[in-house]
C-alpha positions as CSV (number, residue, x, y, z in Angstrom):
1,X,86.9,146.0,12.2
2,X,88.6,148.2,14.4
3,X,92.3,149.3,13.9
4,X,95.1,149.3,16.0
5,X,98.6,149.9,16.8
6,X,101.0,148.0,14.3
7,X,103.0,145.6,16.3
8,X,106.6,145.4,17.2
9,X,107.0,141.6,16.0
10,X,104.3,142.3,13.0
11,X,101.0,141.6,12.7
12,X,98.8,138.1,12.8
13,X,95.1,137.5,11.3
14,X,93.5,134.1,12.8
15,X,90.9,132.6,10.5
16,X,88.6,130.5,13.3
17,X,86.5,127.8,11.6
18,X,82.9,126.0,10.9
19,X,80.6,126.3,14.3
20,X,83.2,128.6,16.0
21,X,83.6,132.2,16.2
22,X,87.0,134.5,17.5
23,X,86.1,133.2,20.7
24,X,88.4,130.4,19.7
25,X,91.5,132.1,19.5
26,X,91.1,133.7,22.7
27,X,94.5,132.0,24.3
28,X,96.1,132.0,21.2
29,X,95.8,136.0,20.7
30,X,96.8,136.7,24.0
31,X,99.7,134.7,23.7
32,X,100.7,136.1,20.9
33,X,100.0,139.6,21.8
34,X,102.3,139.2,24.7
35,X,105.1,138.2,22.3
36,X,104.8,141.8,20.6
37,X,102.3,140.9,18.0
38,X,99.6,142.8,16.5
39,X,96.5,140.6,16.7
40,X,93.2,140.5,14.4
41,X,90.8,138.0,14.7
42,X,88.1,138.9,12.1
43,X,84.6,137.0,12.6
44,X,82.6,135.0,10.0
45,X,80.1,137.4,8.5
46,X,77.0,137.7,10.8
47,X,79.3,135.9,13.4
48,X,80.6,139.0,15.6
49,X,80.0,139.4,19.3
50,X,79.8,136.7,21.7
51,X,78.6,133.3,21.6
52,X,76.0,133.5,23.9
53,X,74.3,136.3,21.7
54,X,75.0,134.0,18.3
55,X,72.7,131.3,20.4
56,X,70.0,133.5,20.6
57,X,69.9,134.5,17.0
58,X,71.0,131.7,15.0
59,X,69.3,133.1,12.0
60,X,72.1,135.7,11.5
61,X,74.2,132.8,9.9
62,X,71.3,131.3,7.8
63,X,72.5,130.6,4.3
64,X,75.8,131.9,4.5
65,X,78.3,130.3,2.2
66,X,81.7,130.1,1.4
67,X,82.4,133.0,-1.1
68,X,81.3,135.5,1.0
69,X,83.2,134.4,3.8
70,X,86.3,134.3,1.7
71,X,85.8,138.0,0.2
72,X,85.1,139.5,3.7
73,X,88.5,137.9,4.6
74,X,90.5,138.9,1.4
75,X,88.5,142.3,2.4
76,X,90.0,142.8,5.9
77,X,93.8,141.7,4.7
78,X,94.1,143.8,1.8
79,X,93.1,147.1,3.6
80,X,95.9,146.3,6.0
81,X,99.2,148.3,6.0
82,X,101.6,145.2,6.0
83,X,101.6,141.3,4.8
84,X,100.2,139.6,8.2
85,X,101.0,135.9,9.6
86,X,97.9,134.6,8.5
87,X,96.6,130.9,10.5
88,X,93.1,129.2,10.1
89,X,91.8,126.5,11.9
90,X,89.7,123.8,10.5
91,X,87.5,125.7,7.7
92,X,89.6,128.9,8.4
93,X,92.9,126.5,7.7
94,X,91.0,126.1,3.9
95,X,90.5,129.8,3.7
96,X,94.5,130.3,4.7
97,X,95.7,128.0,1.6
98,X,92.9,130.5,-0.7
99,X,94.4,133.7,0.4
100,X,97.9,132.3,0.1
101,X,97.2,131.3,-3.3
102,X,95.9,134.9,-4.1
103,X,99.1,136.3,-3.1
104,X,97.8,137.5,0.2
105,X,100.2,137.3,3.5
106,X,103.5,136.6,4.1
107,X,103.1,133.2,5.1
108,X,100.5,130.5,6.5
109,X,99.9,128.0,8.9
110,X,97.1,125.6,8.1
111,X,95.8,123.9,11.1
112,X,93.3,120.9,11.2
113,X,92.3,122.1,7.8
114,X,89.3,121.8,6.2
115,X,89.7,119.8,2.4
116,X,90.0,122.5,-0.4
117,X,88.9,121.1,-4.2
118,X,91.5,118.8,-4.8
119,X,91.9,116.5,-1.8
120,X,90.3,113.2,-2.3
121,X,90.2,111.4,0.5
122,X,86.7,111.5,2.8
123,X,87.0,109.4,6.1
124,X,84.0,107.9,8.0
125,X,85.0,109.7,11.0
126,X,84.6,113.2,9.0
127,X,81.6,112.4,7.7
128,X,79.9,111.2,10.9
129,X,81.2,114.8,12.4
130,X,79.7,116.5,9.5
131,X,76.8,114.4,9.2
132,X,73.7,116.6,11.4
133,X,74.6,119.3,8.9
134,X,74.6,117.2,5.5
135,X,71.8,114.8,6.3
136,X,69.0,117.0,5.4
137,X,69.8,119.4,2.3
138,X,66.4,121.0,2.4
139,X,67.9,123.1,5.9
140,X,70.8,123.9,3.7
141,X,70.0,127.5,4.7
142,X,69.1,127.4,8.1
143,X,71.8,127.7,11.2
144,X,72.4,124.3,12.5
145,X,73.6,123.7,16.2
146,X,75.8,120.6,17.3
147,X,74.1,118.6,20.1
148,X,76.8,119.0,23.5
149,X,77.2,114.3,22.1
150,X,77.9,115.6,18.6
151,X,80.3,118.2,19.6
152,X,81.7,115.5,21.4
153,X,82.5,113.8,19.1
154,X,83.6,115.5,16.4
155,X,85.9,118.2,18.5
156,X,86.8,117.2,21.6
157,X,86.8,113.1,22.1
158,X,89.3,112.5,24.0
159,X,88.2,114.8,26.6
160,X,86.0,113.7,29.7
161,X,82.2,114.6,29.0
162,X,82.8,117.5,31.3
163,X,85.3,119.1,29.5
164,X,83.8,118.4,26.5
165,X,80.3,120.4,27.6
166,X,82.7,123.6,29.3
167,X,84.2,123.8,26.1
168,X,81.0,123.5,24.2
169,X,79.3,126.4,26.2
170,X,82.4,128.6,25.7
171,X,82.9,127.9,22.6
172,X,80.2,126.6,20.0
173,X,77.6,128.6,17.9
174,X,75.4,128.0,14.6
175,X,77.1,127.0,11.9
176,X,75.6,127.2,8.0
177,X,75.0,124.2,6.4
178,X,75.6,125.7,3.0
179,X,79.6,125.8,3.9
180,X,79.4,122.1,3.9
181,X,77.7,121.3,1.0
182,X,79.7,123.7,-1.2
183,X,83.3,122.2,0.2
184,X,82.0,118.5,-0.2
185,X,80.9,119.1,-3.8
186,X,83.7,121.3,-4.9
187,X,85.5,118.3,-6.5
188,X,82.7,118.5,-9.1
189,X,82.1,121.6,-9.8
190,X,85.0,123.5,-11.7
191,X,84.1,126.7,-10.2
192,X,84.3,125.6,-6.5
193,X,85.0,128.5,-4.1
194,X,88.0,126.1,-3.0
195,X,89.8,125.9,-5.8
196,X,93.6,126.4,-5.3
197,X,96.2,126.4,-8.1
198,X,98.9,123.6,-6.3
199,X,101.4,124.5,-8.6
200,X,101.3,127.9,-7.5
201,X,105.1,129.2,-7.4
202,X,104.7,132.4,-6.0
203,X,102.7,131.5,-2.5
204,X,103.9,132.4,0.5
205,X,105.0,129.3,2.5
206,X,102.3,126.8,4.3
207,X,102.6,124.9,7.2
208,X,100.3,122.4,7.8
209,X,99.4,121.2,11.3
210,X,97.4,117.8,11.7
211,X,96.3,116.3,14.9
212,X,96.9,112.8,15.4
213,X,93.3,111.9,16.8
214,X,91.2,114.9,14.9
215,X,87.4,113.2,13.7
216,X,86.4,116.4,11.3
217,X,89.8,116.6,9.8
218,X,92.5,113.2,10.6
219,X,95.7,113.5,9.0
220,X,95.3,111.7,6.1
221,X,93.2,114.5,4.8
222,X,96.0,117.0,5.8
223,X,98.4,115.0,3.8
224,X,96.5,114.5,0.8
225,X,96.5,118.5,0.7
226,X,100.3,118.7,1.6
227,X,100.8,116.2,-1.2
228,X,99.3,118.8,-3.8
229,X,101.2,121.6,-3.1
230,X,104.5,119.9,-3.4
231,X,103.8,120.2,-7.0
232,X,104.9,123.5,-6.5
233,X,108.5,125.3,-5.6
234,X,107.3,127.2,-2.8
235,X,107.5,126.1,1.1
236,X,105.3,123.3,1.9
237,X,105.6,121.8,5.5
238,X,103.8,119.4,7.6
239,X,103.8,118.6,10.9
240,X,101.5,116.4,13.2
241,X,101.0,116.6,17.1
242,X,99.8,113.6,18.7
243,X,96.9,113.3,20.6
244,X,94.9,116.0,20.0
245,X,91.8,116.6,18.6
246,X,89.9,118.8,16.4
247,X,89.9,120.9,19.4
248,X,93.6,121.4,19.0
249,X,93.6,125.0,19.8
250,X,92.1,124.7,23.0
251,X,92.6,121.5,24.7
252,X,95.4,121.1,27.0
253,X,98.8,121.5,25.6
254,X,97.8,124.2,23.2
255,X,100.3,126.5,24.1
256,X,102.9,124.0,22.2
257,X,101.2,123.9,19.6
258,X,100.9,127.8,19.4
259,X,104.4,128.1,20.0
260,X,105.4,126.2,17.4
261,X,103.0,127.6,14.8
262,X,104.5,130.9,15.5
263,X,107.9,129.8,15.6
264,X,108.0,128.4,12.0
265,X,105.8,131.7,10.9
266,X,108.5,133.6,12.0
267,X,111.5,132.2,10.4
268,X,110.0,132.0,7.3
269,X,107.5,134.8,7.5
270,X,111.0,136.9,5.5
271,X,112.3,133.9,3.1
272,X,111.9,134.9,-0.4
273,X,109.1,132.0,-2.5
């Protein structure tokens, strides 16, 4: 990944998630980058370039799973020269609360998370979402696309079918199946590539971010999670915008949502755990 100038304001890695790639954080980095921040917004391995060229070769994503995309992640923060802001969306949100727990970054913001091991509860409405890429485990190493009705669905709801499909074309590539299966089994099996240690005192603080009408992840999962890391001393916060969808970083009103991610990164990006 190419390097560039530090910042002014600091620097901020964005984690995108599960049948996205960078593409997703387009507004968000530019916003950001106006503000004086140094941006990064690392793909999924075998998920660089643009989405259009993903289409074409889903295969580059076959059988991809969780560890690696965790390593290439704690890869790209370590070799920076400063502790980044570091926000995930959806599967990307699950990878934030990892690399907190590693003692990576100087603070989190967890948005629309995916479950990490742990976190109980499993609602119909996630399941459905997830279902084209669970129902058959024998393609648990092939790329699977989302149907423009299943995107629908599970991202952008609420939107008219229109702006559901512009953001589908902009937006959605392959995802790999195996991500899935390892996250919804990780409650049995004690070596779970999720695995967080709630108790954790010396994370940097995490800020969870739920939206009030998400399918893939509703708020109940989100406060499950949030209720497991208040085991611990260190900064847990929660806070829930209503109305949106999983497709909270795109849909209309993102930019308050942005906002508001960076403003609590910021004042607590320096408070001592």
């Amino acid at each position: 990944m190419a390097r560039t100038r530090t910042g002014a304001a600091g620097t901020i890695v964005l984690i995108h998630g599960l049948w996205m790639n960078p593409r997703s954080w387009e507004k968000w980095a530019n916003r950001f980058e106006e503000q004086g921040y140094r941006v990064l917004v690392p793909a999924w391995p075998g998920l660089a370039g643009e989405v259009e060229e993903i289409r074409r070769d889903p295969a580059r994503v076959s059988g991809l799973g969780l560890p690696e995309v965790i390593a290439h992640y704690e890869e790209v923060i370590r070799d920076l020269d400063e502790e980044p802001i570091i926000m995930g969306h959806s599967f990307g949100g699950a990878i934030t609360q990892i690399l907190l727990d590693r003692g990576l970054g100087s603070v989190g913001v967890a948005i629309s998370s995916a479950a990490v091991k742990g976190v109980l509860p499993l609602p119909y409405s996630t399941l459905k979402s997830v279902w084209p890429a669970l129902r058959n485990p024998a393609r648990m190493n092939k790329a699977i696309t989302l149907t423009p009705r299943q995107f629908h669905y599970a991202f952008t709801h609420t939107l008219t079918e229109a702006e559901s499909a512009a953001a589908y074309e902009r937006y959605h590539v392959p995802g790999s199946p195996r991500v899935l299966f390892q996250a919804a089994l990780a409650n049995f099996n004690p070596r779970a590539a999720t695995k967080v240690d709630f108790r954790n005192p010396q994370r940097p603080p995490l800020l969870f971010i739920a939206a009030e009408a998400d399918h893939i992840s509703p708020p109940n999962i989100n406060k499950a999670n949030v209720r497991l890391f208040r085991k611990s001393s260190a900064i847990t916060d929660y806070h829930e915008f209503p109305g949106r969808t999983h497709f909270i970083v795109g849909q209309e009103g993102w930019q308050e949502v942005a906002d508001y991610a960076l403003g609590w990164a910021a004042h607590h990006s320096n408070t001592p755990v």
